[in-house]
N, C-alpha and C positions, 0 to 999 in steps of 0.2 A: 335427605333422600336425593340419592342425583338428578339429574334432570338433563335432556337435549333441550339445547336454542338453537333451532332449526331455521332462524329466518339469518344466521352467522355463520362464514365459512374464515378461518383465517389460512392464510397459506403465503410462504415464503418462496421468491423464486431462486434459485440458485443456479449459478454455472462456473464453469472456468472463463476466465477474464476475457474479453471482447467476443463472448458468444451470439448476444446478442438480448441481454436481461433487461438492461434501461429501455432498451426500444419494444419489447414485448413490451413493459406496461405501461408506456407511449400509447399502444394499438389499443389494449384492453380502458385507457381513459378515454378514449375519443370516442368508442363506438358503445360506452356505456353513459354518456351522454351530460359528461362532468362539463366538457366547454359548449360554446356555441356555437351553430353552426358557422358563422365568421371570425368567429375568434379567432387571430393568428397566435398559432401557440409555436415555440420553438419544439427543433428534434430534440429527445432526453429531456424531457422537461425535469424529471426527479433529477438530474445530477446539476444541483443549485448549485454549488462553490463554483467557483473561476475554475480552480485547476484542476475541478475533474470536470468541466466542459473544455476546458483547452485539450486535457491530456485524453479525451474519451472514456477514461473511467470513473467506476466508481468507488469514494474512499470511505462514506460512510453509511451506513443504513439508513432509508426512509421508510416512510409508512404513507400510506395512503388508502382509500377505501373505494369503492364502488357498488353502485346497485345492479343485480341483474333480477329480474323475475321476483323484486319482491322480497332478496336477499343478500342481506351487506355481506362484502366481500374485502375482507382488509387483507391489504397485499403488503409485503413486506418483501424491497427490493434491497439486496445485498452485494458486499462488493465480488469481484474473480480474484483478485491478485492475492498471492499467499500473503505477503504482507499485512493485511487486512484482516486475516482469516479471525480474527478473533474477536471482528465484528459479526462474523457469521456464527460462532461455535454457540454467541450467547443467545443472539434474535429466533432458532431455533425454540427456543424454547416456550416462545409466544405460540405458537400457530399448533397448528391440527394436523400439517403435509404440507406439500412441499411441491415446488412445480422445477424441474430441472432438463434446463434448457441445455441443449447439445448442438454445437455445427454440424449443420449435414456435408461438411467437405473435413473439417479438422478429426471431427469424431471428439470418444472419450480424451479429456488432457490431464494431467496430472491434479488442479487443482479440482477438476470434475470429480476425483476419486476421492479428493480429500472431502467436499464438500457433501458428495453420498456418503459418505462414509458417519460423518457427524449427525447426517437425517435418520440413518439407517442406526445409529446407537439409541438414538431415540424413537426408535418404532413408530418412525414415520412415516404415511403412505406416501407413493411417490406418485405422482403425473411425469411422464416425460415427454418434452415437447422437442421435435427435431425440429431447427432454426434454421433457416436461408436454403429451402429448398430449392428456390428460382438461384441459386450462386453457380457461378460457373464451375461444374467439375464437381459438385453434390453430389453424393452416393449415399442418400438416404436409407438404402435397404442395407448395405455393410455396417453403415451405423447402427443400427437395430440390433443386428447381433454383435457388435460391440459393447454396447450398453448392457446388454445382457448377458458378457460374460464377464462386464465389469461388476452386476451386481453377485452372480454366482461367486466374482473370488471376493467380494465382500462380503459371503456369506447369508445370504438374502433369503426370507423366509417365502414360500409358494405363493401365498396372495403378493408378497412383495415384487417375485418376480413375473406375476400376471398383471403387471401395471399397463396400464392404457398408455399409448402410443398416440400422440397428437402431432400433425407433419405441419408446420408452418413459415411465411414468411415477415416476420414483426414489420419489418419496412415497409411491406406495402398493405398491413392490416388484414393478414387472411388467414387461415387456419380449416384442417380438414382431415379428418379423422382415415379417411382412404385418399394413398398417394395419388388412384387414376382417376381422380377427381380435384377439379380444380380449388377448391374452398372461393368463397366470396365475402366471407366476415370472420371476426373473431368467434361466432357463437359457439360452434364446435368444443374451443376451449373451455368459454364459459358453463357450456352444460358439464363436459367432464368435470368441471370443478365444484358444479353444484351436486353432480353423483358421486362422486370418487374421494373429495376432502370430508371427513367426518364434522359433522354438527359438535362445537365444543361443548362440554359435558359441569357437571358442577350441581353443587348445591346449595341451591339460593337459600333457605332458611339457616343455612350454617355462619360462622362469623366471618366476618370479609377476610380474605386472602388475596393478596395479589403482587408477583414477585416480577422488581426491576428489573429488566434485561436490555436496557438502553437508557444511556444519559444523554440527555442534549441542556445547551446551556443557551442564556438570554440576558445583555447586559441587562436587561429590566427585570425581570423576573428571577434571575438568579440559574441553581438547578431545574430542569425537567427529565422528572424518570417517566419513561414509558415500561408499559408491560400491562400483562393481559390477567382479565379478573378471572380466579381459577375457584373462590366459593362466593358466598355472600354477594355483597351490594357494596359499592362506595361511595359518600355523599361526602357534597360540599360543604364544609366544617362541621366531620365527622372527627372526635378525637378516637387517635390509633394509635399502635404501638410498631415500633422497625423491630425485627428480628433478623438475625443474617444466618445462613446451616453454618457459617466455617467459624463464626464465635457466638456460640449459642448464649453464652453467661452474658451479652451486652444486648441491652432492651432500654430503647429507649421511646419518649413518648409525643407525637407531634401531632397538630389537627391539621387536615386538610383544603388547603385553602382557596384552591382552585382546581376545575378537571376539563378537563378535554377530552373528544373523540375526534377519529378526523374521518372527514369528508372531501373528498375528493383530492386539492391540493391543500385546505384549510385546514386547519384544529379549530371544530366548534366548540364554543363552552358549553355543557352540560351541567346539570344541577344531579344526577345520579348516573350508576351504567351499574348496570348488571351481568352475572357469568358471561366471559364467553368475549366480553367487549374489550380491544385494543383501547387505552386511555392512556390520557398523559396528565399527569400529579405535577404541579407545581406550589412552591413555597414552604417546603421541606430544606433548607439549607446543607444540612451536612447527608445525604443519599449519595449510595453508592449502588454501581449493580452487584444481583444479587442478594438483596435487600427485601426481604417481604415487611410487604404494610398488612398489619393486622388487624382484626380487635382487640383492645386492653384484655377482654376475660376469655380468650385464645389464642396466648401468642404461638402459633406452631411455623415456623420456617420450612419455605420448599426447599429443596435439596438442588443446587447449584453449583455444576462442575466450577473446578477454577479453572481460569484463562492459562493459556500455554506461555511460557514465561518466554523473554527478550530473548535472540543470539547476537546481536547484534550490536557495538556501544559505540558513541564519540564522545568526544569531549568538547562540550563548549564553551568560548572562554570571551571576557571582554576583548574589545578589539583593540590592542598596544600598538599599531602601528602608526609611522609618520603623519599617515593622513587619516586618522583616526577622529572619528565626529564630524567628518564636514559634509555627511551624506547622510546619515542617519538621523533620526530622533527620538530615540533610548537607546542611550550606547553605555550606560551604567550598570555596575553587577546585580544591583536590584532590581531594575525595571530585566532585566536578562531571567533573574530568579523570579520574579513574579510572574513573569511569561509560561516559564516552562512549566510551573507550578501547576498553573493555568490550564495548560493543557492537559492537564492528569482528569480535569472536571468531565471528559468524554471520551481520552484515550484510553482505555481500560490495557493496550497492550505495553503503553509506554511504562519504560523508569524513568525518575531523575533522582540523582544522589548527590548531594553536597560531595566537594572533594575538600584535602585535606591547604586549599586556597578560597577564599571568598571569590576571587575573579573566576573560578572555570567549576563547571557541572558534568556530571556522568551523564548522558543519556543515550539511554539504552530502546531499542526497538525491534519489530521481525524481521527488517533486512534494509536494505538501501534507500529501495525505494518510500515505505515507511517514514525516513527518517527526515529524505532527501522535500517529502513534501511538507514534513514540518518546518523547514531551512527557510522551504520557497511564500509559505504564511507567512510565516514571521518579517521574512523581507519585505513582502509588499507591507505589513504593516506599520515598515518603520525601524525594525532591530536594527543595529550594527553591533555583528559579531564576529568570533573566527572559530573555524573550529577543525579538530583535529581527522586524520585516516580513520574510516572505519574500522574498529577491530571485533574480534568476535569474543565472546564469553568462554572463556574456559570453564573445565570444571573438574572435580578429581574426583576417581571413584573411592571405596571403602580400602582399597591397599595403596590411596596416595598419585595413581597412576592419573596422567593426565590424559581429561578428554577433552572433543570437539564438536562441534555439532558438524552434522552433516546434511547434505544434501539431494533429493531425486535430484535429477537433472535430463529433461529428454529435449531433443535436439532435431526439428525436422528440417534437411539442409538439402538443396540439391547434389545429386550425386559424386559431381565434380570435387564440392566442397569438404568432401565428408572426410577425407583424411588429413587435413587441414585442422578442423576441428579435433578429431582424435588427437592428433600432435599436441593441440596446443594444451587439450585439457589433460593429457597425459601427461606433459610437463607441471602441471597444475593437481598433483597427487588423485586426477580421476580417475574410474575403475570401469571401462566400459564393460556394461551389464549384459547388454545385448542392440544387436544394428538389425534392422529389418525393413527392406526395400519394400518401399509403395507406390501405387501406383501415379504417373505424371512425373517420374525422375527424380522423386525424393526419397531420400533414407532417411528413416527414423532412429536415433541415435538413444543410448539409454546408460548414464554413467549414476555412478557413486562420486562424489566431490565433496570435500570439506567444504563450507561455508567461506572459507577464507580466500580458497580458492578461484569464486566466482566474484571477490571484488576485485572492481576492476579491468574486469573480462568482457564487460556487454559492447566496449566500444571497439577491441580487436574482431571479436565477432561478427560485427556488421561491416568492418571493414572484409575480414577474410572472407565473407558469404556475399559478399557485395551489394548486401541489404535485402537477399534472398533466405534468411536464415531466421526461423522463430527457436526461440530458445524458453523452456519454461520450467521453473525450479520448487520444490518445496520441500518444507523441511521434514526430514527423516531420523536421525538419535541423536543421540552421543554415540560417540568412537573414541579408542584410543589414538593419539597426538599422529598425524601424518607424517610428519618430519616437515623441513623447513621449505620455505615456499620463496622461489625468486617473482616477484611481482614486477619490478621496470627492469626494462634490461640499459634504457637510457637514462644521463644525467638529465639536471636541469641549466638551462644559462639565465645568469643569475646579472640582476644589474648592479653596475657599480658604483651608481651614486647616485643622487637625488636627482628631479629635475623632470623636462619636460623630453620625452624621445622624439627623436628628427630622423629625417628620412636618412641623413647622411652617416650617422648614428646606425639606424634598424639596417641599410646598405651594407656595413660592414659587418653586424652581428649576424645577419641573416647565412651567409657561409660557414657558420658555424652548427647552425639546424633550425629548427623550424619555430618562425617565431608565433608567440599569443598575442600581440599587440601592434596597436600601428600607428602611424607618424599623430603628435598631439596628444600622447595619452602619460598621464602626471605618472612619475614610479618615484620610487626607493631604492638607496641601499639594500640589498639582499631582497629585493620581487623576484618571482619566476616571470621572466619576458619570452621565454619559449622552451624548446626541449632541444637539448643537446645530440648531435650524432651520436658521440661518444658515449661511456660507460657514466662518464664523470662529468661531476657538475663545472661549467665552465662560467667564467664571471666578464660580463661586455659592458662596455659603453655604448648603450642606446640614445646618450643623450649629445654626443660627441659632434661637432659643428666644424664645417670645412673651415682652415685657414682662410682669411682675404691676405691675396698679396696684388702686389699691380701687373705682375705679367700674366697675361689669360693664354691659354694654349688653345687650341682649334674644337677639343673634346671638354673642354673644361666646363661648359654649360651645357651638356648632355645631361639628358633627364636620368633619373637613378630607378631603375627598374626594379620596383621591390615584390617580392612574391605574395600574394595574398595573406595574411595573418589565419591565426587557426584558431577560430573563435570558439569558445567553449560553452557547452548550455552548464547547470546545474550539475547536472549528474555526471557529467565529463568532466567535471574539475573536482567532481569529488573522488570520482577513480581515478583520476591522475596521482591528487596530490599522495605525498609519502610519508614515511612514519616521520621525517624528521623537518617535516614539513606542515602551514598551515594553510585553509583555507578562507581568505578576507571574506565577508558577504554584508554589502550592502546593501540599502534601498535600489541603486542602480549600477551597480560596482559587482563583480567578483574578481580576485585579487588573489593570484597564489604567490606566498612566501614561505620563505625559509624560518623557522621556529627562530632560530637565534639569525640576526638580523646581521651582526659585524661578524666580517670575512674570517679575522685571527680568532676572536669565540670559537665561531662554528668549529675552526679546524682541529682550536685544540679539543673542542667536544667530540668530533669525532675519531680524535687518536686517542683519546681516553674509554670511550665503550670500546671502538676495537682492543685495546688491551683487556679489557672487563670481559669481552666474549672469550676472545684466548684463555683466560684463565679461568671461566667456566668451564671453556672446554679438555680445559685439560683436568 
């Protein structure tokens, strides 16, 4: 018989990326009385990695809980960025509702629509809370009726669009149900959340049920599935059964050997949890999500969309170059295979596919970024690798025809800038949708763009916008093939021999265009030392040293005025590099080269495709 557990609310926050979600449950920890009153806790306390405190976001899902009035409240904080999104599509499926935090200056964004859109498949109640009302240039009341006429084109049922409206500022811990009122605390929020999120439901005398919607992993411990109990009870060395909905014929049988609930920042251990309760199962080995743990004498599987598959692939490969190993340590095809492998225990969006070489992997992800934050683990933890241009996944429909994935793409640029941007993504096979002036001098831009199109693009962008320009993307079909796409319109200049570059050396290359490197730094035959004016790649000596002779001239000991080098993060050397190009990544090194290393190779490789394209295309 079912049953409410009325002292349990679970609920998900969701938003589009830097809305303002890690810091709401910042505000909701502190004033529900997880730390001490002097505790120094940092800002975002949930975004644990390095690089989503460096980069402000977040990559993966946490869980965390709190008490208000006598009632746990497991929060379940998700990432914004499309990338990610398929951490969001599965953690949905834990919770009761959903709390969707909105800018009161940005309004609805694109991933905001994708992220309703997945709560609302699931007839989930929504709370919406308007974020950074104190921000300069808020229009918290235009947002209202945006959100509400982004739930109408989502199709939103009457109580869904009679959802409560919570106005707040996560920064400075306040929330307040009416705008002409100041708020002084979170509680506002928290009552809506104890009135508005539904009591989870279930029934406890039926066999346990309880289906994985997050993997987290611990070199000690192995796998950790979390997910939320949806009948029965689950005890600590209870033997179960795994069933999965997508291969019902595979049952297999494991005991339970550990459980957790969590409490505040911690996962306590528990000896049981019943309906209703977020838990984490460890010592299960082979778990995936999607996974229901069962009783042996009812095995029945909850039904669990699949995740939205990769458009995105590189290829990575061991590192062949000159200075190969002397930064890294694991620069081997195994320790490289056992890594990526590795990452499949929690990435549920990633591929990797053996290729038809032991030295290089397919892998495959939802976009750049994605993939760019796998690169940047793995380097701190030691890889030396290379790896190739982003390319996107093709795919053919039923009569053969080739498709692409595609892209929303909206674009909010100040006015000046806006045709600027048109050009460039017009050159870029985009499809402006629609442009619509807002207020404060920006234009809201709205294209169609192949996937392909947007590698490579973020860094003209912010140069053309002059760092004025938000750009935000996600993915929308397949389409038939756009036709072919110019990506650089420059070469590269390429070194010409081994050695250390000198100032006297980068002095004469520098006339050439604009260099990545500067006096001191080890190269190679065939490195990219910088970007050519020209169309074509041009090949210098950076390592080249003034003659001594005995006669000095009057200038002869002038200092050599070299222009600043153009130093690259991450994700600028991955949109640079090109198809026929690689890019080095070490521990403390990025390195772009040329795929084939010797000048006469490369040239005859590339008079042999151009002949291979000609004759295709004829």
């Amino acid at each position: 018989m079912l049953q409410k557990r009325e002292d349990v609310r679970n609920v998900a926050i969701i938003a589009h990326v830097d809305h303002g979600k890690t810091t709401l449950v910042d505000g909701l920890l502190r004033q529900s009385g997880v730390f001490r009153e002097n505790q120094a806790v940092q800002e975002r306390v949930m975004d644990s990695g390095d690089i989503e405190r460096e980069r402000g976001i977040t990559i993966l899902s946490k869980n965390t809980a709190v008490y208000y009035k006598g009632v746990k409240i497991n929060i379940v904080d998700t990432p914004g960025h499309a990338d990610f999104g398929g951490e969001v599509e599965r953690v949905l499926k834990m919770v009761n509702g959903v709390i969707l935090v909105v800018d009161a200056f940005e309004g609805p964004m694109p991933q905001t629509r994708f992220v309703l859109s997945k709560a609302m498949a699931l007839d989930l109640p929504v709370i919406v809370c308007i974020n950074k009302i104190d921000r300069p240039g808020a229009r918290p009341t235009q947002v209202i009726d945006e959100v509400l006429e982004l739930l109408m084109d989502l199709g939103a049922s009457d109580e869904q669009i009679d959802c409560p409206f919570v106005f707040a500022s996560a920064k400075s811990g306040i929330a307040t149900l009416d705008l002409g009122s100041a708020g002084a605390s979170m509680k506002p929020l928290f009552e809506t959340i104890i009135d508005y999120i539904p009591a989870p439901t279930g029934d406890p005398d039926a066999g346990t049920q309880m289906l994985i919607s997050t993997i987290d992993y611990n070199e000690y411990v192995g796998r950790i599935g979390v997910g939320k109990v949806d009948n029965g009870a689950i005890k600590v060395n209870q033997e179960c059964v795994i069933v999965n909905h997508h291969n019902p014929d595979q049952i297999r049988k494991v005991k339970i050997s550990k459980l957790y609930e969590f409490e505040g920042l911690r996962r306590v251990e528990v000896e049981e949890a019943g309906i209703g309760s977020i838990v984490a199962v460890s010592g299960i080995s082979d778990l995936h999500i999607g996974d229901t743990i069962c009783s042996p004498d009812a095995p029945d599987a909850i039904p669990f969309q699949k995740i939205s598959e990769p458009t995105i692939s590189m290829t990575f490969s061991v590192n062949d170059s000159p200075l190969a190993g002397k930064d890294g340590k694991y620069v081997t095809s195994r320790h490289l295979r056992d890594r990526l492998y590795r990452e499949l225990n929690t990435d549920v969006s990633l591929r990797v596919e053996d290729t038809d070489t032991t030295e290089a992997f397919k892998v495959s992800g939802r976009g750049e970024l994605h993939l760019s934050v796998l690169i940047e683990t793995m380097r701190r933890e030691g890889y030396e690798f290379a790896v190739t241009k982003a390319e996107v996944i093709y795919k053919r429909d039923a009569n053969g025809k080739l498709l692409e994935p595609m892209e929303s793409c909206f674009v909010d640029v100040p006015e000046e800038f806006s045709g600027t941007v048109i050009q460039k993504l017009s050159e870029r096979k985009g499809e402006l949708l629609n442009m619509e002036i807002r207020d404060g001098g920006y234009t809201r831009l709205e294209f169609s763009i192949p996937s392909r199109g947007l590698i490579g693009y973020r860094g003209d962008f912010l140069t053309d916008t002059k760092g004025n320009g938000i750009m935000n993307t996600i993915f929308d079909c397949y389409a038939p093939y756009k036709g072919d796409i110019t990506y650089r319109k420059q070469g590269s200049l390429i070194a010409f021999e081994a050695g250390t570059a000198v100032a006297y050396g980068l002095f004469g290359a520098q006339e050439r265009g604009q260099l990545f490197i500067g006096p001191g730094e080890e190269v190679y035959a065939g490195m990219i030392v910088g970007q050519s004016g020209k169309s074509v790649d041009i090949d210098v000596n950076v390592c080249k040293t003034k003659h001594l002779t005995n006669t000095r001239s009057s200038s002869a000991d002038e200092a050599l005025r070299l222009v600043p080098p153009r130093l690259m993060s991450l994700e600028q050397a991955i949109e640079y590099v090109d198809t026929d190009e690689l890019l080095e990544v070490t521990p403390h090194h990025l390195r772009l080269r040329k795929k084939i290393l010797d000048p006469r190779l490369r040239k005859r490789a590339s008079i042999s495709a151009a002949m291979k394209n000609a004759a295709e295309m004829e």
